[in-house]
NUFI-684426 format. One record per residue (C-alpha): residue in three letters; x, y, z. Coordinates in nm, 3 decimals. Each point is the difference from the previous one (the first is absolute). Layout:
// residues N
{site "ALA",{X,Y,Z}};
...
//
This chain:
// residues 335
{site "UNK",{-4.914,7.176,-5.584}};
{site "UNK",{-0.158,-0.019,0.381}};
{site "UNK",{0.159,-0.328,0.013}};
{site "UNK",{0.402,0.160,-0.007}};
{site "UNK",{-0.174,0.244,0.213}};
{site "UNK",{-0.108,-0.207,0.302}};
{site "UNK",{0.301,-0.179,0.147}};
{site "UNK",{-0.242,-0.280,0.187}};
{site "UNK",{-0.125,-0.110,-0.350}};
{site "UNK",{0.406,0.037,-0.189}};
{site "UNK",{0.147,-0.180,0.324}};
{site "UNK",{-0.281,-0.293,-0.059}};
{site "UNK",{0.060,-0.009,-0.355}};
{site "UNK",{0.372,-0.031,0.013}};
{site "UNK",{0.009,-0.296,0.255}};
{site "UNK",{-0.306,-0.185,-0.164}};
{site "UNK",{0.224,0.023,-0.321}};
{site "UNK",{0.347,-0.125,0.207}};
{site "UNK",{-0.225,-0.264,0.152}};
{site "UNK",{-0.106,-0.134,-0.314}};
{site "UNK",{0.331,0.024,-0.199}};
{site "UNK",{0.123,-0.162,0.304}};
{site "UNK",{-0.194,-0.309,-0.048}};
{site "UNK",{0.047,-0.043,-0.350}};
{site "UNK",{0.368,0.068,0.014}};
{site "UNK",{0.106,-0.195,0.288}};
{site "UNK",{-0.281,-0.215,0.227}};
{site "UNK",{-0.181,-0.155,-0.327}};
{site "UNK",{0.347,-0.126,-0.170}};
{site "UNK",{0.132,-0.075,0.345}};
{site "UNK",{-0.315,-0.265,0.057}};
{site "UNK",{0.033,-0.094,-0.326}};
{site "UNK",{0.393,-0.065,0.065}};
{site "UNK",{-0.073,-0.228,0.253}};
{site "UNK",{-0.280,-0.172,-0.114}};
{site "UNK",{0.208,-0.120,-0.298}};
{site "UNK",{0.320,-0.042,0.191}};
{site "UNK",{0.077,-0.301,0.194}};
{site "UNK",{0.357,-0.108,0.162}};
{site "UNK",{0.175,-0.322,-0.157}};
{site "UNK",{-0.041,-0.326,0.167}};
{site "UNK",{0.299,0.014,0.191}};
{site "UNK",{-0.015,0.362,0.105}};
{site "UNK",{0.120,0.080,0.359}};
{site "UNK",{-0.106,0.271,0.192}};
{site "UNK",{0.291,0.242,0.179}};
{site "UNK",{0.125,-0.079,0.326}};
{site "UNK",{-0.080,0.271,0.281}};
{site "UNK",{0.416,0.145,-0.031}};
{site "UNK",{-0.089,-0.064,-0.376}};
{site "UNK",{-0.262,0.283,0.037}};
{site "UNK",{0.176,0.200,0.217}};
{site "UNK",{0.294,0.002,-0.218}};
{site "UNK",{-0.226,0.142,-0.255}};
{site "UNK",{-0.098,0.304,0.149}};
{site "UNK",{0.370,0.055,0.045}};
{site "UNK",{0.085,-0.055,-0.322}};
{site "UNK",{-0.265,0.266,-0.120}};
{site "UNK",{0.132,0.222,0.293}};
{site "UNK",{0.377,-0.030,-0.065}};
{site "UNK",{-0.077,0.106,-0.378}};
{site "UNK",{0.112,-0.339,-0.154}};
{site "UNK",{-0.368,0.049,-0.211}};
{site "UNK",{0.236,0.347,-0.209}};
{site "UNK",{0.204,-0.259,-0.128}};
{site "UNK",{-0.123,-0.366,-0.037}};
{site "UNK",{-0.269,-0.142,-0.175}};
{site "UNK",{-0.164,-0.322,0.064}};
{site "UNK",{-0.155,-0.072,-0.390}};
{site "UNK",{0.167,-0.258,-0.232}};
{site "UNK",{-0.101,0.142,-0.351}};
{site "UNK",{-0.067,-0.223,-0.312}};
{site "UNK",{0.314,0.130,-0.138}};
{site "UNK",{0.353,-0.227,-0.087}};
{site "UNK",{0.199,0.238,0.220}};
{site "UNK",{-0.216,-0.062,0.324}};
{site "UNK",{0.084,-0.397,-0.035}};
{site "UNK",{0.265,0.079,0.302}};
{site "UNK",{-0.280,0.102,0.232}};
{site "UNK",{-0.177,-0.272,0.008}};
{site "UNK",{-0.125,-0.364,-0.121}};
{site "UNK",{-0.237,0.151,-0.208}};
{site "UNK",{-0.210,0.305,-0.077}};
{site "UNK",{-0.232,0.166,0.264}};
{site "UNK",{-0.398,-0.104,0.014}};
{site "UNK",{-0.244,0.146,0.198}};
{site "UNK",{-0.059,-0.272,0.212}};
{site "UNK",{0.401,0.071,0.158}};
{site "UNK",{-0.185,0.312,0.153}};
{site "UNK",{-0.344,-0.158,0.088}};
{site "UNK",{0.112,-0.080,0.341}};
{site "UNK",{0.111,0.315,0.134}};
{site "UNK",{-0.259,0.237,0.218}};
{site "UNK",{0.012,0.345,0.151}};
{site "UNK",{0.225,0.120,0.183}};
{site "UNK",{-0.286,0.076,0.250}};
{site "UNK",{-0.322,0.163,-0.011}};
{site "UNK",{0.169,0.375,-0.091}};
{site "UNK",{0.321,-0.113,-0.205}};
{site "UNK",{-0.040,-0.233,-0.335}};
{site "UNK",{0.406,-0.014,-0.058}};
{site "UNK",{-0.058,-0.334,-0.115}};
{site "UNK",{0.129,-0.100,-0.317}};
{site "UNK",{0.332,0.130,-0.032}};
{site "UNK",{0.047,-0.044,-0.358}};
{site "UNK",{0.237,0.308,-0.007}};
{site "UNK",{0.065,0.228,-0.342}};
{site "UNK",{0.385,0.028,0.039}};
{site "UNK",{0.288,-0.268,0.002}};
{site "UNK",{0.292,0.250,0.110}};
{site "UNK",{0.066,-0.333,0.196}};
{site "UNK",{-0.103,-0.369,-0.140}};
{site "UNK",{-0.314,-0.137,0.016}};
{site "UNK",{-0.080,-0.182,0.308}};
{site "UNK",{-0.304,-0.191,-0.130}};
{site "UNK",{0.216,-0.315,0.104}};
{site "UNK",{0.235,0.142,0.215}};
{site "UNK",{-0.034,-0.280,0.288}};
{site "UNK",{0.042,-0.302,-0.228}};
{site "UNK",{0.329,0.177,-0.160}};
{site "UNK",{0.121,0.113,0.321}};
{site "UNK",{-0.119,-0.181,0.281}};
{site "UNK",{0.292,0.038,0.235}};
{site "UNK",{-0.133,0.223,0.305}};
{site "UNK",{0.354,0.066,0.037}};
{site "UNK",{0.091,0.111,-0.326}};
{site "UNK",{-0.338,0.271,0.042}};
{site "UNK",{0.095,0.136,0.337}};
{site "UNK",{0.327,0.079,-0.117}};
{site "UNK",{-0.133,0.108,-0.312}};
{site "UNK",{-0.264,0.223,0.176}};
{site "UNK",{0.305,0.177,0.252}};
{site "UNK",{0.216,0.065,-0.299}};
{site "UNK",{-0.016,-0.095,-0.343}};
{site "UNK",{0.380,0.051,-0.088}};
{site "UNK",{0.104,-0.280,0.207}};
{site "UNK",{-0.177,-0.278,-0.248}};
{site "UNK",{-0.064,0.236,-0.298}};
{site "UNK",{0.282,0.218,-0.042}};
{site "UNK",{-0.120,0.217,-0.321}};
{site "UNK",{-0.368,-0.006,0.165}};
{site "UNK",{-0.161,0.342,0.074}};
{site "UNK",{-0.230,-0.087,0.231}};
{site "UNK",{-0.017,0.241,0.343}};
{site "UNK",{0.077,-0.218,0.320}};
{site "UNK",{-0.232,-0.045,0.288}};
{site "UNK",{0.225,0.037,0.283}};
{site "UNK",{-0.343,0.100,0.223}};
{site "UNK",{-0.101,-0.320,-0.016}};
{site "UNK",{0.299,-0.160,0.205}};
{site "UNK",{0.142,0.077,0.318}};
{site "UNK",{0.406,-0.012,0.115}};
{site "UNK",{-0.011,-0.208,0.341}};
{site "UNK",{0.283,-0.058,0.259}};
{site "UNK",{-0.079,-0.400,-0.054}};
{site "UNK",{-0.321,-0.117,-0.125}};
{site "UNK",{-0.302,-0.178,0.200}};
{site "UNK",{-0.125,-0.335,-0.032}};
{site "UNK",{-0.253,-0.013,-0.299}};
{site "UNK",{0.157,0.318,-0.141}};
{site "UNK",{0.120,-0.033,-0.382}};
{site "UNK",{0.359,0.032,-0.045}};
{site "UNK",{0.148,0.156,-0.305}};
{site "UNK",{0.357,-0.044,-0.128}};
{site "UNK",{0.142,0.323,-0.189}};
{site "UNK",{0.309,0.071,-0.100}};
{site "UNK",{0.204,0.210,0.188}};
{site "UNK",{0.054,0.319,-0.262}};
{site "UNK",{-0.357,0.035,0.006}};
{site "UNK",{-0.081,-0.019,0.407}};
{site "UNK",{-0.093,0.289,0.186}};
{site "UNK",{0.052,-0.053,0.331}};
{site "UNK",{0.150,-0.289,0.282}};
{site "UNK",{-0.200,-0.283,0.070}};
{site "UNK",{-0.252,-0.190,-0.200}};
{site "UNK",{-0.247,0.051,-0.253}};
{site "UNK",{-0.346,-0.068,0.082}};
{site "UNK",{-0.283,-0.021,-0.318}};
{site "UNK",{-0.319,0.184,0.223}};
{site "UNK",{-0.356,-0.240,-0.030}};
{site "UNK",{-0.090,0.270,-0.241}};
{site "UNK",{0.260,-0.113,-0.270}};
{site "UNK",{-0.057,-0.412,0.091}};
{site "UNK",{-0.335,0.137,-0.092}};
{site "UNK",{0.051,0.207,-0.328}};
{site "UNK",{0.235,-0.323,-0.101}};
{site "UNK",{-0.298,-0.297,0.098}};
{site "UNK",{-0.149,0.281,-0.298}};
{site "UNK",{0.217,-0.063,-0.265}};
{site "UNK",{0.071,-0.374,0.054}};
{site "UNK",{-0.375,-0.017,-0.044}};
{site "UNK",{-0.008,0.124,-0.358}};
{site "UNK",{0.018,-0.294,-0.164}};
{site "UNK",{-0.227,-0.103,-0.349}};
{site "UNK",{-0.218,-0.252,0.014}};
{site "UNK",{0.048,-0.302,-0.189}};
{site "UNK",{-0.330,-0.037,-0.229}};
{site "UNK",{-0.144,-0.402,-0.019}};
{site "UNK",{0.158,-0.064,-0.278}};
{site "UNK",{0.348,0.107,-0.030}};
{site "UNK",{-0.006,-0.073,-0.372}};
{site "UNK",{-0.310,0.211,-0.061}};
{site "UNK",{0.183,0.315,0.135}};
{site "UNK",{-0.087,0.345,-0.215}};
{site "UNK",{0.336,0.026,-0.158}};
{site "UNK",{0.201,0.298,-0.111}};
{site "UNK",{0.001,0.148,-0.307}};
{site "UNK",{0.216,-0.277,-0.143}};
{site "UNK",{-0.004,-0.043,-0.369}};
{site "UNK",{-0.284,-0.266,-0.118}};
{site "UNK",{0.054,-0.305,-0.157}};
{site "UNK",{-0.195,-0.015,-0.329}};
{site "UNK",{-0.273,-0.180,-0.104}};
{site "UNK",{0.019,-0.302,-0.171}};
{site "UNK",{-0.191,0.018,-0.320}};
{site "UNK",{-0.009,-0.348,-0.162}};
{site "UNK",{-0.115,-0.185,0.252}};
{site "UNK",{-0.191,-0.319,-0.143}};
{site "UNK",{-0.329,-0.092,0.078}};
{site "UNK",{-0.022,-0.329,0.218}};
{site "UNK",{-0.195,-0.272,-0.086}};
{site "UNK",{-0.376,0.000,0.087}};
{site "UNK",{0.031,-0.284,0.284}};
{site "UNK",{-0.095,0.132,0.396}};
{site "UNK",{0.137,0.322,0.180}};
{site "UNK",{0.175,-0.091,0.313}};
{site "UNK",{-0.131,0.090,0.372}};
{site "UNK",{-0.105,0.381,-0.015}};
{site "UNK",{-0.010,0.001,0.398}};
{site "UNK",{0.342,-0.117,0.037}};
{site "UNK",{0.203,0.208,-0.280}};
{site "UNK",{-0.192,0.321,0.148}};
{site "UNK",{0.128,-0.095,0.348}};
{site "UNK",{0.372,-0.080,-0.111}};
{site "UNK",{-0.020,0.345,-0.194}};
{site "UNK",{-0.219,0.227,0.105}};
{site "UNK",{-0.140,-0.066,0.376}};
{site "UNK",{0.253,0.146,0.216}};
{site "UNK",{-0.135,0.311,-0.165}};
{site "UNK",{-0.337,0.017,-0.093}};
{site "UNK",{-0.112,-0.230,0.222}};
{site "UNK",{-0.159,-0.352,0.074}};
{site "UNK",{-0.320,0.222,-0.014}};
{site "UNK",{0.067,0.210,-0.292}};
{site "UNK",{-0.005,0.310,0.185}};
{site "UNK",{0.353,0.091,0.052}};
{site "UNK",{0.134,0.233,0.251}};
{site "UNK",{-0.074,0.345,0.050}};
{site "UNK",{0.255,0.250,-0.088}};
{site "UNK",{0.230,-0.264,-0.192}};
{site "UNK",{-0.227,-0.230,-0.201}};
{site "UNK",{-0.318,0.073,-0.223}};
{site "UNK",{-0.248,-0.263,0.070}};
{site "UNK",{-0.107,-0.267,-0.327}};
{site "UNK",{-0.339,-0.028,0.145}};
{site "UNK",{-0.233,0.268,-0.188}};
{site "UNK",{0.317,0.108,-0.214}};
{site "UNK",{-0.133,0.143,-0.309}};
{site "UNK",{0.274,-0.094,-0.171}};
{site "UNK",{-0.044,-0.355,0.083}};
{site "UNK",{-0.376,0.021,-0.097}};
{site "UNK",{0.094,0.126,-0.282}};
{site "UNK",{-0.178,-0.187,-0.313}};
{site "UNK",{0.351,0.116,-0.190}};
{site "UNK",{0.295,-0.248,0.152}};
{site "UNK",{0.284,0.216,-0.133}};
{site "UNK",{0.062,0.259,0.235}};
{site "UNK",{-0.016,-0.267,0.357}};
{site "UNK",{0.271,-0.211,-0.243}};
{site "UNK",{0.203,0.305,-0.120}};
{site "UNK",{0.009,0.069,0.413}};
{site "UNK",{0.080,-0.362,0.068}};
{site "UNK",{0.299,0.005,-0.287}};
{site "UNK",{0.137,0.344,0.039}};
{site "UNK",{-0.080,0.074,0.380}};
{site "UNK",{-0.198,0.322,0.144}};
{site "UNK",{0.101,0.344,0.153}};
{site "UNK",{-0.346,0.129,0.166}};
{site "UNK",{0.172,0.250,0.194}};
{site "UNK",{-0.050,0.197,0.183}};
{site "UNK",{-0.342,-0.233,0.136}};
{site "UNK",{0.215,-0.326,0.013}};
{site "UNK",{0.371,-0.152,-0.067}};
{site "UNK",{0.158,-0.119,-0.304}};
{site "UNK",{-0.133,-0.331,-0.123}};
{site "UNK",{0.326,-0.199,-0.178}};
{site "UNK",{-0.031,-0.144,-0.315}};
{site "UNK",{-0.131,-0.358,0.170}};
{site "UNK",{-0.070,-0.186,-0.338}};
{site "UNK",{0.308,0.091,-0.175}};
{site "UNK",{0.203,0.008,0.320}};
{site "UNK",{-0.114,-0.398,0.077}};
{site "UNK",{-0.017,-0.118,-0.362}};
{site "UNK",{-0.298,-0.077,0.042}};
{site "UNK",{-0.169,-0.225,-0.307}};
{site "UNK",{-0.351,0.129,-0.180}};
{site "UNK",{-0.147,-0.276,0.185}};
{site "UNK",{0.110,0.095,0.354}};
{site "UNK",{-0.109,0.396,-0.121}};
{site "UNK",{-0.290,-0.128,-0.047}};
{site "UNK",{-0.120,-0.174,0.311}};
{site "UNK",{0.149,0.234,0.198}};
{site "UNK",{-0.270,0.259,-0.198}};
{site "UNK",{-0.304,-0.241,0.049}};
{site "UNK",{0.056,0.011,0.336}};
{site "UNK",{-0.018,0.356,0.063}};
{site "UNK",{-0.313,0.028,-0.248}};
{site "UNK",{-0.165,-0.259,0.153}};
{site "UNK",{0.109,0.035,0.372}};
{site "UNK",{-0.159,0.188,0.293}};
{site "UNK",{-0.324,0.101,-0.137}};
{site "UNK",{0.124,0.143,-0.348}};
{site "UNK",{-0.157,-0.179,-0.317}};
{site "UNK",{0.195,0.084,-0.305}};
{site "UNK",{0.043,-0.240,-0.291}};
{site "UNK",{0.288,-0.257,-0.007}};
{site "UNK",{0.322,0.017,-0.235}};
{site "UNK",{0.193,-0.232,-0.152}};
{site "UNK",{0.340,-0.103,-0.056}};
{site "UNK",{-0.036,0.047,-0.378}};
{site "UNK",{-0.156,0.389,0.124}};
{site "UNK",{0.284,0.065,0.151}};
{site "UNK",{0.287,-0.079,-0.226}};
{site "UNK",{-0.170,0.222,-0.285}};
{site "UNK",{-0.031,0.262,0.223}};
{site "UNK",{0.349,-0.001,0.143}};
{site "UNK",{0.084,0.139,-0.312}};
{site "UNK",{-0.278,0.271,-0.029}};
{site "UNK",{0.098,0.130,0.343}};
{site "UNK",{0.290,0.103,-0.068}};
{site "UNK",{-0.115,0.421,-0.086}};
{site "UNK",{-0.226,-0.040,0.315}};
{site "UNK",{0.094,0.299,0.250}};
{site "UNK",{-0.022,-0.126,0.371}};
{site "UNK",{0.185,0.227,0.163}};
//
């Protein structure tokens, strides 16, 4: 009991234990965060008014009431072209060295999601006036207006931004001037905007219904498979990958995949067939065989070429493999 007793020793004690709950809580999954995160090809990093909009928009509150998450769910389709992947958030830093206000995925939608807020409303205009009251373009909104950030001017200076409002909701004489600080919260929202993946086609989709499985497919005759290389490209490239190792945060690499090692076939053609959800690690994969119609043969090539591709060794299939097994996958789980 000396140790409760001597306040040098309980004092050490508790910060060595906040220290090291510290870096298994947060610093450990943080590295590992960003060490399998990566932004999309196509990825652009905020402007400087971008950024500085940003810490208005935490300031101002705006974080209570938006989120910034499309969810794998059919009512979220209005948010965005598709559901959210990690990679949408791999881009984004620290605030700065004392603040990590980052990723502003919000937890309430009192007001709509603004995941894509610039590409559905990319009028400055329409935000500015927006942003000084919401009546005048929503009239059931309940938004609070930001009259702070705009100024009532005898007559406005050159390079100033004008704004047009009507005349039950002006305040005073003169003109209405949006300050740099809400140009700057606005250059914020246009520049939430979803990037488009590689492949538009090969976008995780929402929890539509699935198209089912074909079960009496019949088996090809024994002649040649076509070009492996080239079906794989046309199919499956723009997201796993000339390389086979995909993208972090919204692909799973082929290259090393257990499942395409695997000695068993069924479970790589039941994912092929019926598509993929390996969330939360990755995006949906859609149903590519069934969704292309593509033939046993086709299957098949496409297969040998991730078994046999970028270092990985597993044993070929065949067309005739894979129309009996279209059959046998149906019961296969892969979600």
């Amino acid at each position: 009991m000396h140790f409760f007793d001597n306040h040098h020793k309980l004092f050490g004690g508790a910060l060595g234990l906040f220290l090291v709950l510290t870096a298994f809580v947060a610093v450990i999954p943080a590295i590992k965060n960003e060490r399998d995160n990566a932004p999309l090809p196509g990825s652009e990093p905020p402007s400087d008014d971008a950024r500085r909009g940003k810490a208005l928009f935490v300031a101002n509150g705006c974080v209570a009431c938006h989120t910034q998450q499309v969810r794998n769910v059919d009512m979220d389709k209005m948010w965005g072209e598709r559901p959210g992947l990690p990679a949408d958030y791999a881009l984004i830093g620290r605030t700065d060295f004392w603040r990590n206000t980052a990723t502003l995925m919000g937890t309430e939608r009192t007001g709509p999601d603004l995941t894509s807020a610039g590409a559905r409303q990319p009028s400055k205009e329409w935000n500015l006036v927006h942003l000084y009251n919401p009546r005048i373009v929503v009239q059931e909104s309940i938004m609070p207006s930001y009259p702070w950030l705009f100024e009532w001017k005898p007559e406005a200076a050159d390079g100033e931004t004008l704004l047009n409002v009507p005349d039950r909701f002006r305040k005073s004489a003169g003109v209405l001037i949006a300050t740099p600080e809400a140009l700057q919260l606005v250059a914020y929202l246009q520049s939430l905007k979803q990037t488009a993946l590689p492949d538009p086609a090969a976008a995780p989709a929402f929890l539509y219904p699935k198209a089912e499985t074909p079960t009496n497919v019949a088996a090809p005759a024994p002649d040649a498979l076509p070009d492996g290389k080239a079906w794989y490209a046309t199919h499956c490239q723009a997201c796993h990958q000339e390389n086979g190792e995909g993208l972090k945060g919204a692909f799973p690499p082929l290259k090393g995949s257990k499942i395409v090692l695997d000695s068993d076939p069924k479970m790589m053609l039941a994912i092929i067939m019926k598509g993929y959800d390996a969330k939360p690690e990755f995006g949906i994969m859609p149903a590519v065989g069934t969704n292309a119609n593509l033939k046993p043969e086709e299957i098949a090539a496409i297969m040998n070429h991730e078994r046999t591709s970028w270092g990985n060794n597993a044993s070929r299939v065949t067309a005739e493999d894979v129309a009996r097994l279209i059959g046998a996958i149906k019961e296969i789980p892969v979600q």
